[in-house]
C-alpha positions as CSV (number, residue, x, y, z in Angstrom):
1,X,-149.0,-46.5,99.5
2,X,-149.0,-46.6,103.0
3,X,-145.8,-46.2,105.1
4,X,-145.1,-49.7,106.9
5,X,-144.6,-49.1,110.6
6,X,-144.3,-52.8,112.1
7,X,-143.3,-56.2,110.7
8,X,-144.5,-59.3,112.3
9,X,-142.4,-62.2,113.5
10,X,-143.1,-65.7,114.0
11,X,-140.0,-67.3,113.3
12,X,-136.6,-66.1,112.9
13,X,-137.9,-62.3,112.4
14,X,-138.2,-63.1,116.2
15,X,-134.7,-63.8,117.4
16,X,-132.8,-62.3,114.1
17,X,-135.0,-59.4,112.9
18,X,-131.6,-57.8,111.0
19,X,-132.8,-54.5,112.5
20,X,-132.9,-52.6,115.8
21,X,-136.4,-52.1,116.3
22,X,-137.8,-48.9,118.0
23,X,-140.3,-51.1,119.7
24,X,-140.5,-54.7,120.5
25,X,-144.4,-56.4,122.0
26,X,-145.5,-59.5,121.7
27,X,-148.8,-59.3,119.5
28,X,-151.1,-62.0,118.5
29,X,-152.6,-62.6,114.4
30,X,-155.8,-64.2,113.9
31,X,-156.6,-66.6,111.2
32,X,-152.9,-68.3,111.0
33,X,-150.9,-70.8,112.2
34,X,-146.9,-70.9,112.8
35,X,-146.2,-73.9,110.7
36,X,-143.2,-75.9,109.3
37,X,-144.2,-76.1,106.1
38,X,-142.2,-74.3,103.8
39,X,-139.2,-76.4,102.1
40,X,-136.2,-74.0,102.4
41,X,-133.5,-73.7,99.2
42,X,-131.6,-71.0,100.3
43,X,-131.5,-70.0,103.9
44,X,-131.8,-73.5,105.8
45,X,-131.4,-76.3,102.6
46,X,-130.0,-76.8,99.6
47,X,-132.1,-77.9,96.3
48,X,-130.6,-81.3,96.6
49,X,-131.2,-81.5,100.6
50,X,-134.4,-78.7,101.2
51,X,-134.6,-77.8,104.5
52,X,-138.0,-76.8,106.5
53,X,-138.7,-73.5,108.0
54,X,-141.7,-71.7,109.6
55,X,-144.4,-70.1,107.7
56,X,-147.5,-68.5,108.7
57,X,-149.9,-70.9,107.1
58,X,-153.3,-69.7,106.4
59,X,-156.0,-71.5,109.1
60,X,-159.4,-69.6,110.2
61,X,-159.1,-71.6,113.5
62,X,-156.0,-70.8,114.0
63,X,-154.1,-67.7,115.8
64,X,-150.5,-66.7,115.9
65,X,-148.7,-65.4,118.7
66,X,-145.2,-63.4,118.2
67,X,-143.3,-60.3,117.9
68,X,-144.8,-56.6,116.4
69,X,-141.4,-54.8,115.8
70,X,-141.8,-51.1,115.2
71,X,-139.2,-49.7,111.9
72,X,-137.3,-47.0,112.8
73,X,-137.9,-44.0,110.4
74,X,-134.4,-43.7,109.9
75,X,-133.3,-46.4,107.2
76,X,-137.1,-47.3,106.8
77,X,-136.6,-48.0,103.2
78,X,-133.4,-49.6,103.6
79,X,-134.8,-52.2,106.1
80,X,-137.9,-53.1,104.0
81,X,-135.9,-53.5,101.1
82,X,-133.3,-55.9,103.2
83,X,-136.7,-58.2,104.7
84,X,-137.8,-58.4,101.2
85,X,-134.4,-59.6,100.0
86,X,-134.7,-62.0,102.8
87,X,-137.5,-63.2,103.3
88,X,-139.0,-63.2,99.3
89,X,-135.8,-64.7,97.8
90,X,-137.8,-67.6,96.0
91,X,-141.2,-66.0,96.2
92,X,-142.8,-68.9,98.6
93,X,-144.3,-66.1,100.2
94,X,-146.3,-63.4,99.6
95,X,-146.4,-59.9,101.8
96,X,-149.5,-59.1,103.5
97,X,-150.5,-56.3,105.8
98,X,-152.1,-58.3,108.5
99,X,-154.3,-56.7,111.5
100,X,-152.4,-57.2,114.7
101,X,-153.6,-57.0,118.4
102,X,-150.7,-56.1,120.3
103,X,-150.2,-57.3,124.1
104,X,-151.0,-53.7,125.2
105,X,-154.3,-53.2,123.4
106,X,-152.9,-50.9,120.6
107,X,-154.1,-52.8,117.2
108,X,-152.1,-52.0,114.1
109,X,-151.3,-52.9,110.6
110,X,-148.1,-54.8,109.9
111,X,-146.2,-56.6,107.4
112,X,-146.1,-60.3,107.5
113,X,-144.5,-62.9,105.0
114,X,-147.3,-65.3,104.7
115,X,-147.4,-69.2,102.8
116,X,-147.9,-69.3,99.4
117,X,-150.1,-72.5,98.9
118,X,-149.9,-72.6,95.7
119,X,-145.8,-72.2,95.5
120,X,-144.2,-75.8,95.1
121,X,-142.1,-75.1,98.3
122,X,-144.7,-75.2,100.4
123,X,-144.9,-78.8,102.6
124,X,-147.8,-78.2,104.8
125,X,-149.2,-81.4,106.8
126,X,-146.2,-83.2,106.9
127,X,-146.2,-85.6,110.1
128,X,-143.9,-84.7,113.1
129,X,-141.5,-87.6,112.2
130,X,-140.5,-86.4,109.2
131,X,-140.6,-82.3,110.1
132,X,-137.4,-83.6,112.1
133,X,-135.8,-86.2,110.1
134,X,-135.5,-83.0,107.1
135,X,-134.8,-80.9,109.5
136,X,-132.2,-83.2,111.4
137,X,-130.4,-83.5,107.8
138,X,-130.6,-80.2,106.1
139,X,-127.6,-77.2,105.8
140,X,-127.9,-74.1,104.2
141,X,-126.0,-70.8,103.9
142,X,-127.4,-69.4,106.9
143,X,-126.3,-72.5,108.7
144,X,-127.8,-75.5,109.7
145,X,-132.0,-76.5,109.7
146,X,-131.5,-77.8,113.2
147,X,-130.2,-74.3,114.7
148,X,-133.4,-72.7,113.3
149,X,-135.6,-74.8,114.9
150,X,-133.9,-74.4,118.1
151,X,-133.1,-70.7,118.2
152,X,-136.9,-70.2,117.5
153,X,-138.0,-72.1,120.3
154,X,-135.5,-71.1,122.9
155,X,-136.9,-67.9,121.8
156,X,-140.3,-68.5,122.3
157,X,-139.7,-69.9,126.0
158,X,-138.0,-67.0,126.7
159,X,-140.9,-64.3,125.6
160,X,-143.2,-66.7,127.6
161,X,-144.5,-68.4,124.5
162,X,-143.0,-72.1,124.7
163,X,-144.7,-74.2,122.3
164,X,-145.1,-77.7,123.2
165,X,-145.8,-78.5,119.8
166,X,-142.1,-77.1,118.6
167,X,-140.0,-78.0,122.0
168,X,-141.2,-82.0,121.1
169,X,-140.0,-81.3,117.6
170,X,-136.6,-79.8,119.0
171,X,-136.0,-83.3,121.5
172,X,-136.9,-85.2,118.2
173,X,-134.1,-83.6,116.1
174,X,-131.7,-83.6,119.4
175,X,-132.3,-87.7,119.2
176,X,-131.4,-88.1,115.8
177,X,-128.5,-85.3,115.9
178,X,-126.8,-87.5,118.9
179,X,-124.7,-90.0,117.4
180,X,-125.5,-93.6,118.5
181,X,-123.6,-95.4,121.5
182,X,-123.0,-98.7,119.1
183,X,-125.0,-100.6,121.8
184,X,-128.1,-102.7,121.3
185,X,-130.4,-102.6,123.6
């Protein structure tokens, strides 16, 4: 099989890789979108209270702009065998080698934790209104569905990638985070 050199991140791969990558450019996959749309269990929810994470949801219109981060070669197998731990833990996604056109040019082959359609976490198309009221509400052992959401886009804004799209859906979940003054108005 061939040796993976880069993983791609879209969401928390970005900001929390749970490596030292050798290199770090921002790089840019064709034919998916960065998506809320996968109910977490684990990581950002509870089975009772699911949270909702980023996936790269399959969309031939679409493109994705994130992070290629390089493996080092020393603890290579170590750190593909911690992503997979991670990010397969319930199987909602599958592994992909995806083409990649990195900021500088180079184009390579990296790994990429892609939707599953067809897995029953997946919550594509929900409306923005409801992204944040699950996202507002849900806790898991990595700590609360809120914090996600707003480590990722801090993130983006600060590789020069703010998403409108995601910043909106941040203010959203601030407003119903804030506790209420008791005032009518």
């Amino acid at each position: 099989m061939h040796r993976i050199s880069w993983v791609f991140g879209y969401g928390s791969l970005m900001w929390d890789p749970g490596f030292d990558p050798t290199e770090t450019v921002r790089a840019r996959l064709e034919g998916y979108a960065r998506s809320f749309c996968l109910r977490s269990i684990e990581h950002r929810g509870t089975p009772d209270r699911p949270g909702l994470v980023l996936g790269l949801d399959a969309d031939m219109s679409a493109h994705c702009t994130g992070l290629a981060l390089r493996i080092p070669e020393g603890g290579h197998d170590d750190i593909i065998a911690a992503l997979r731990a991670r990010e397969l833990v319930t199987q909602a996604y599958a592994e992909a080698l995806v083409p990649l056109a990195l900021e500088d040019g180079r184009q390579v082959q990296a790994l990429a934790y892609v939707m599953r359609r067809d897995h029953w976490q997946y919550a594509g198309g929900l409306a923005a209104p409801e992204q944040a009221r699950i996202i507002a509400l849900a806790h898991g052992r990595r700590g609360p569905n809120a914090d996600y959401l707003f480590n990722t886009a801090r993130h983006l804004a600060q590789i020069g990638l703010a998403d409108e799209n995601m910043d909106a859906l941040s203010d959203a979940v601030r407003q119903l985070l804030t506790p209420s003054d008791g005032l009518s108005h």
